[in-house]
C-alpha positions in Angstrom: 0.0 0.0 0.0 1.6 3.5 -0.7 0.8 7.3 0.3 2.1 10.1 -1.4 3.7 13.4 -0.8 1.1 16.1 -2.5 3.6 19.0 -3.4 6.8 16.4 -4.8 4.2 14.8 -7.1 2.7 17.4 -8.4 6.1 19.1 -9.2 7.2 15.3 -10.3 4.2 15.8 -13.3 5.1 19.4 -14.1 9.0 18.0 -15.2 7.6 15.7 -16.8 5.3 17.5 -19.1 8.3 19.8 -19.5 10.3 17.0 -20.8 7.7 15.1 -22.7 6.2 17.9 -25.0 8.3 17.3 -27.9 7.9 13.9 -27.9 4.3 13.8 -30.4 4.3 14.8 -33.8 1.0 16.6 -33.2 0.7 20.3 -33.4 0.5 22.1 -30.2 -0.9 25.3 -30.2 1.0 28.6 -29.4 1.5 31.5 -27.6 -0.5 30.0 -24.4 1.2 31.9 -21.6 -1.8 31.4 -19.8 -3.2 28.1 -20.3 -6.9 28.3 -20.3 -7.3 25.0 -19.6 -6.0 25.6 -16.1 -9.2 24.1 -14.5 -7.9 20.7 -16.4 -4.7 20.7 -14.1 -6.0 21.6 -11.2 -8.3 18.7 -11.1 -5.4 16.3 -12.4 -3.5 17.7 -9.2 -6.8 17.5 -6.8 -7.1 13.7 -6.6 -2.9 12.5 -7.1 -2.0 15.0 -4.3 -5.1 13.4 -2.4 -3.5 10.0 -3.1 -6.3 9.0 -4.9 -4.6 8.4 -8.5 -0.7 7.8 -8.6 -0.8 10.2 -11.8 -2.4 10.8 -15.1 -1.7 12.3 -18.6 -4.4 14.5 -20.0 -4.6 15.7 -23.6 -7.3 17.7 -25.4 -7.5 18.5 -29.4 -9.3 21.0 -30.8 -9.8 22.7 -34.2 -7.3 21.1 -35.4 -4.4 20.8 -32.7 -3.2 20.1 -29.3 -4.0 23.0 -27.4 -3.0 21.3 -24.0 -1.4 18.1 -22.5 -0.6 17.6 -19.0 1.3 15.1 -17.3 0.8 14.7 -13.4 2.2 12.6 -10.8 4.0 9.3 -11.1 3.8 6.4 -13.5 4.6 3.9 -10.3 4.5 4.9 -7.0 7.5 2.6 -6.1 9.8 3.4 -8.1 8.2 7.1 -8.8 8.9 7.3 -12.3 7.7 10.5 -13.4 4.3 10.3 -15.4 5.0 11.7 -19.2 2.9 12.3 -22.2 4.6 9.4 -24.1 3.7 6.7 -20.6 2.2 3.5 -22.0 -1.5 2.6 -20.4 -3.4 -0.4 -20.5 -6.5 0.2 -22.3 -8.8 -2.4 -21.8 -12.5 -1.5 -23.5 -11.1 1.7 -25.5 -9.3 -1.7 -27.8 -13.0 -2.1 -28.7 -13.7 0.3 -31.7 -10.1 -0.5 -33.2 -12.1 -3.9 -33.1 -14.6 -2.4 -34.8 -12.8 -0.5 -37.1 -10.9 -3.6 -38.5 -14.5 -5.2 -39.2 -15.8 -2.1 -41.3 -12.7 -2.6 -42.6 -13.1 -6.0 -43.9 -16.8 -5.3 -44.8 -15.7 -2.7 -47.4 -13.1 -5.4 -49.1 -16.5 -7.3 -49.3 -14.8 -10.3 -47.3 -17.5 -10.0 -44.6 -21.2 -9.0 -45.1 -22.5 -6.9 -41.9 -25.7 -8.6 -42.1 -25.0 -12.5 -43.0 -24.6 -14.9 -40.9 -20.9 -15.8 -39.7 -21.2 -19.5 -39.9 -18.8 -19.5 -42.7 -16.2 -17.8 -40.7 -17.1 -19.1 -37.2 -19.0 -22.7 -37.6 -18.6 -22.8 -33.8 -21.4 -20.6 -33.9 -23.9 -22.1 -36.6 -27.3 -23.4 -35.7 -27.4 -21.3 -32.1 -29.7 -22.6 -29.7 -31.2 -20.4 -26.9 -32.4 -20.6 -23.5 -35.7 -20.5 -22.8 -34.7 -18.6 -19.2 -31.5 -17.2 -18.9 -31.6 -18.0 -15.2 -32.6 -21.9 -16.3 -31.0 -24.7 -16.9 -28.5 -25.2 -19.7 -30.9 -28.4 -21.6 -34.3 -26.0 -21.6 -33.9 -24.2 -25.3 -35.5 -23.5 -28.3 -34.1 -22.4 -31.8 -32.6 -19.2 -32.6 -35.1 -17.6 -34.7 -31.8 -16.3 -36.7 -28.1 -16.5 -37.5 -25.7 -14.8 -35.7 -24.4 -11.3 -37.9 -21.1 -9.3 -37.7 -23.7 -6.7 -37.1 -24.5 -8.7 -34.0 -21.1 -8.2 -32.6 -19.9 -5.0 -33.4 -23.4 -3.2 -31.7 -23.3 -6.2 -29.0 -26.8 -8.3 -29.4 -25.4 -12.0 -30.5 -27.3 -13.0 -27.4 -24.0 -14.0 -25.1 -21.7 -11.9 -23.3 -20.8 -11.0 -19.3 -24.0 -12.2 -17.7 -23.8 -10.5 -14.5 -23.7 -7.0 -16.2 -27.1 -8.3 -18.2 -28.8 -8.8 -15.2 -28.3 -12.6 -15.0 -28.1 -13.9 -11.4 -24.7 -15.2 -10.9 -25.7 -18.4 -9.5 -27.5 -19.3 -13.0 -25.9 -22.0 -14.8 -24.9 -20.1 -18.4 -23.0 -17.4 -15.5 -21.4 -19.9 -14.2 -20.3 -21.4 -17.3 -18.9 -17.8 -18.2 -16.8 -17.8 -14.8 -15.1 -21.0 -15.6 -14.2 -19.5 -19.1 -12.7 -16.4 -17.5 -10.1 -18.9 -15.4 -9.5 -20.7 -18.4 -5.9 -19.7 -20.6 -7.5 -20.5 -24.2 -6.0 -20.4 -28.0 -8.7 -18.5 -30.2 -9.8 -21.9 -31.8 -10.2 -23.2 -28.1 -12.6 -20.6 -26.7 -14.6 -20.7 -29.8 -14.8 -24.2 -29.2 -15.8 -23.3 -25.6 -18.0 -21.0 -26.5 -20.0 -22.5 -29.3 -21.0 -25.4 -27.1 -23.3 -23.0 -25.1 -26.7 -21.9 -25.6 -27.0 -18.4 -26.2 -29.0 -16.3 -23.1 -30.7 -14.2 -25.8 -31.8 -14.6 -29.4 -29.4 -13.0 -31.6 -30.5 -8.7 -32.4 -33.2 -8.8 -29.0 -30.6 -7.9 -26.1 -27.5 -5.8 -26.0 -24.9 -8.0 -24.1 -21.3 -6.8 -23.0 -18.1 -7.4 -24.2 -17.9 -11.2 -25.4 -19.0 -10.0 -29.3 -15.5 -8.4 -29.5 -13.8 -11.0 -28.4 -15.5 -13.1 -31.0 -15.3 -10.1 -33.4 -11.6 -10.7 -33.3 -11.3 -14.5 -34.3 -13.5 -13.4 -37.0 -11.1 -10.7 -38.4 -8.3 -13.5 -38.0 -10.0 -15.9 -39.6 -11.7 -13.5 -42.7 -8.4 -11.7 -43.4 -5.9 -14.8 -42.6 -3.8 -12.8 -40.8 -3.3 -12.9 -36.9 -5.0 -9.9 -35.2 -2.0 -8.4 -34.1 -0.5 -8.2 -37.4 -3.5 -7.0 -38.9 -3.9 -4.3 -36.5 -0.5 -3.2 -37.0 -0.2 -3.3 -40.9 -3.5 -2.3 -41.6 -4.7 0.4 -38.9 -1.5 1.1 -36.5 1.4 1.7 -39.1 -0.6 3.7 -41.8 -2.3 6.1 -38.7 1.0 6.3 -37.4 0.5 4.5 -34.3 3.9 3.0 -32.9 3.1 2.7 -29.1 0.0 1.0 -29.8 0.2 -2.8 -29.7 -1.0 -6.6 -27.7 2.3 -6.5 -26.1 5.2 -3.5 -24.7 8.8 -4.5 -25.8 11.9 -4.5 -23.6 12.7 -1.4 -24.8 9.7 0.4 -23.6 8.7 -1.1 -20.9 10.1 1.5 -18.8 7.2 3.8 -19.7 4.6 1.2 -19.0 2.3 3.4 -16.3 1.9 0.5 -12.9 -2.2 -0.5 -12.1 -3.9 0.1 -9.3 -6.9 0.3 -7.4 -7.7 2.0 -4.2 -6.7 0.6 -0.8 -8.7 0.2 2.5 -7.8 3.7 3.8 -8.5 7.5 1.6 -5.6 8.5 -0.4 -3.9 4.9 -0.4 -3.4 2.9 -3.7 -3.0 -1.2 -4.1 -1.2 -2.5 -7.2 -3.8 -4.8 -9.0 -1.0 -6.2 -11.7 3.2 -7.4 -11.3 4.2 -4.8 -14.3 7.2 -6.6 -14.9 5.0 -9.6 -16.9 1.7 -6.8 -17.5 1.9 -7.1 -21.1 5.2 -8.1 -21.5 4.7 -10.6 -24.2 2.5 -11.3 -27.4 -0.7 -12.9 -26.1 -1.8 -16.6 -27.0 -5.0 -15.3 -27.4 -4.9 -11.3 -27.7 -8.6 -9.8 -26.4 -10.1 -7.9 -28.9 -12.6 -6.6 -26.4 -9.4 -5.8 -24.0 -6.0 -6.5 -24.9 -4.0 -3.3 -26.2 -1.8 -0.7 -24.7 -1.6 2.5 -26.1 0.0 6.4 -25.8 -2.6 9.5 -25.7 -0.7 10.7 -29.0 -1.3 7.2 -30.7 -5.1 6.6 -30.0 -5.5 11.0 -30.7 -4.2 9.6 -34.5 -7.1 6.7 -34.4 -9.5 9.7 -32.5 -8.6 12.2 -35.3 -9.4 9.2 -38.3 -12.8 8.6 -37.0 -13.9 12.4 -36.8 -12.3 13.1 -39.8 -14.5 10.4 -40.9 -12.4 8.0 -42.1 -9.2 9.5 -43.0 -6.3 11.3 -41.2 -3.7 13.1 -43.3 -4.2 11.6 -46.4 -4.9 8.0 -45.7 -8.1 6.5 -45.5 -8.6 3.9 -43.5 -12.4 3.8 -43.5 -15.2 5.2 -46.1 -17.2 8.2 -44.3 -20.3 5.7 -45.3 -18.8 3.5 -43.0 -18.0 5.7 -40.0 -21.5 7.2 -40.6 -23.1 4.0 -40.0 -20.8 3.3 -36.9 -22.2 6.7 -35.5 -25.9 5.5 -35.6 -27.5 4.5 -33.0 -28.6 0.8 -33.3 -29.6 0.1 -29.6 -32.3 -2.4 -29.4 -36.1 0.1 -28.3 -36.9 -0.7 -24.8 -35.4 -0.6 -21.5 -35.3 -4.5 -20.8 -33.6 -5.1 -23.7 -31.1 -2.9 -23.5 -30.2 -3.0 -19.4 -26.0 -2.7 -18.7 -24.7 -2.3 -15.4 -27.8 0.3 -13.7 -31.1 0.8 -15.1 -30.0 4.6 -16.6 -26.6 3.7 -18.0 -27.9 5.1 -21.9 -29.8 8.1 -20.5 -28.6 10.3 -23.3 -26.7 7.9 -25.3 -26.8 5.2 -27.8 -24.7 2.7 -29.4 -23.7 2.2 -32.8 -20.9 -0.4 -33.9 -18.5 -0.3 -31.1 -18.9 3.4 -30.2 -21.4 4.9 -27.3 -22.8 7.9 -28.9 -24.5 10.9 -27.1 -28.0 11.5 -28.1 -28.8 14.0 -25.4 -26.2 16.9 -24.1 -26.0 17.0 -20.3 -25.0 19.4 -17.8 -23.0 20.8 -20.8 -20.8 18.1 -21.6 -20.4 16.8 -24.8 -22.5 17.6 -27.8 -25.2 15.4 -29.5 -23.1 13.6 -31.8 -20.3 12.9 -29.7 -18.9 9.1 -29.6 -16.2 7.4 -27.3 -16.1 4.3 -25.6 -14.1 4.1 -22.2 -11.7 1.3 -20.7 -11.7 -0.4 -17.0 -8.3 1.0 -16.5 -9.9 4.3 -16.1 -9.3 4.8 -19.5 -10.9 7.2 -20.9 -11.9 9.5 -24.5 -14.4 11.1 -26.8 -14.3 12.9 -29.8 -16.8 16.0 -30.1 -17.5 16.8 -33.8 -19.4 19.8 -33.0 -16.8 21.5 -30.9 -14.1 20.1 -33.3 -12.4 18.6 -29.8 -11.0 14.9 -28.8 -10.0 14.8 -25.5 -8.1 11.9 -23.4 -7.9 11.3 -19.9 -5.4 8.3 -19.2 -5.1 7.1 -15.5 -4.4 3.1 -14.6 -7.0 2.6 -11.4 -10.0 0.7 -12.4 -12.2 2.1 -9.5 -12.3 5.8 -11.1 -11.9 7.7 -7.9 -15.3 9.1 -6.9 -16.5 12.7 -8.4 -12.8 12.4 -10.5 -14.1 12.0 -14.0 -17.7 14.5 -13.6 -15.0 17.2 -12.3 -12.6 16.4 -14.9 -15.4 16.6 -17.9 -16.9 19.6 -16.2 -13.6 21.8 -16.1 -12.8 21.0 -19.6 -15.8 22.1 -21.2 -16.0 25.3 -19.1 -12.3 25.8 -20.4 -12.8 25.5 -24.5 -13.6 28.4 -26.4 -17.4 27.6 -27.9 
């Protein structure tokens, strides 16, 4: 368990900012003597002098370049390595739309078809049957009315994914069956294998179900572009973008900048490791997570940010057709509450989903605009790119329980700081 000193870290981040600037090939704007975005800071400073995050890099974009980026605290409180804009974070969830992006991707080439079924691709899952309950017993099902889709996946309704997030009562068989695949150290072929002997808990299109789909997303891009994922991530959308940070695994030679993981300890303002980071990510995965797996720099996902609200392109190279970031950006959440439940009965109060991006359908408290997409990581990952203020911002810390009131202050001070 560690404590911190407020005023060391705080000067700790400011060196490191110092140092770090020059290290992105992004623009950053000039002449700001007087950063507006002051408020940004002070909340970055609020909760690692508390104790409460052991540091975080902050960067915001708008009309067209960097206009701040702030690097606070440590990137491990053991060793206190300064936090800099170039630290490597885990990313968990925020791999999901790269996911996505690599599907559109292989829809355009015409190798998949959004909206026929994947047996071709993934047998495993041909002929689904589904539970009559999804509290009930494994045996008690009836035939999906329907194939599974790549559509399915990408928006999250092929009727399986984390149970207990769906409502599902953990003692019920098909959540049980999920928490012995969790434990389980798979190949791809093996947890299709796995997977495809269950019954789904919903038909596929009726529920929106978490996180599962991109895993399953991903042996489908292996096994539709006969390329590993990792290779096709990196040939395809990380080396063309400009991405070199950005990857399944952190080599020897950058694993010094690989920011530690916490979460928060028994007493305020104390921090627990949650990961050794001398094997986090420390070599290519037998099974890299689609729905989880990458770690990535704030500079390197701004270039994937910028692509996707420049619809499709970033400085001359396309990755995606505007048609196909257009249809990413609408809303395809299944109508009704019930069908639609994740995590607390609210959670899309103002929001939607498309493929592999929330979207905001409703401005509140006068955060982002309608229009707005992002979608977060359990590391306490976090971005979202604002086409009506012409603004990306990303707010990188490594502590899965998000320190309370941290992110609301955080969004609040930003959008009081941008010029409208």
């Amino acid at each position: 368990m560690f404590r911190r000193m407020p005023f060391v870290a705080a000067c700790i981040g400011a060196v490191a900012l110092a140092g770090a600037v020059a290290l992105s090939g992004e623009s950053s704007a000039a002449g700001l003597a007087q950063d507006p975005l002051e408020q940004v800071t002070a909340v970055l400073d609020k909760y690692v002098d508390a104790g409460e995050l052991a540091g975080a890099v902050s960067l915001v974009y708008h009309r067209g370049e960097v206009v701040q980026v702030d690097a606070r605290g440590v990137q491990d409180l053991e060793t206190g390595a300064p936090m800099a804009r170039d630290t490597i974070f885990g990313l968990a969830s925020m791999t999901k739309p790269i996911t996505a992006v690599a599907v559109m991707m292989l829809v355009e080439e015409g190798r998949l078809d959004l909206d026929a079924p994947v047996d071709r691709w993934l047998p495993e899952l041909a002929n689904p049957s589904v539970l009559s309950d999804p509290d009930g017993p494994l045996d008690q099902v009836y035939d999906a009315p329907r194939a599974i889709t790549p559509r399915d996946l990408l928006r999250y309704t092929m009727g399986l994914g984390f149970p207990e997030w769906a409502g599902i009562a953990p003692e019920a068989p098909i959540a049980q069956e999920f928490a012995a695949m969790r434990r389980g150290d798979f190949t791809a072929d093996e947890y299709m294998e796995r997977l495809g002997a269950l019954p789904l808990a919903f038909a596929p299109g009726e529920r929106w179900v978490y996180h599962t789909p991109s895993m399953v997303a991903g042996v489908l891009i292996e096994r539709a572009s006969g390329m590993g994922l990792a290779e096709f991530f990196e040939t395809r959308i990380f080396d063309p973008l400009g991405m070199p940070d950005t990857g399944f695994w952190v080599p020897a030679e950058k694993r010094h900048r690989l920011a530690s993981y916490y979460r928060g300890g028994e007493q305020p303002g104390t921090l627990v490791p949650v990961a050794d980071n001398s094997t986090r990510y420390a070599a290519p995965p037998k099974f890299p997570s689609a729905g989880g797996g990458l770690a990535s720099t704030v500079d390197d996902y701004l270039r994937f940010g910028r692509m996707l609200l420049n619809r499709g392109e970033l400085d001359g190279v396309r990755i995606l057709s505007s048609a196909s970031v257009d249809a990413m950006l609408t809303d395809q959440l299944p109508e009704g509450p019930e069908r639609r439940f994740f995590l607390f009965e609210d959670f899309w109060r103002g929001a939607g989903f498309g493929l592999g991006l929330q979207i905001t359908t409703e401005q509140r408290d006068g955060g982002p605009a309608v229009g707005s997409f992002w979608w977060h990581g359990a590391t306490g990952v976090q971005w979202t790119a604002d086409p009506q203020n012409d603004l990306i911002f990303l707010r990188f810390i490594q502590r899965g329980d998000v320190p309370r009131g941290f992110g609301a202050e955080y969004m609040q001070a930003l959008y009081e700081s941008i010029p409208r």
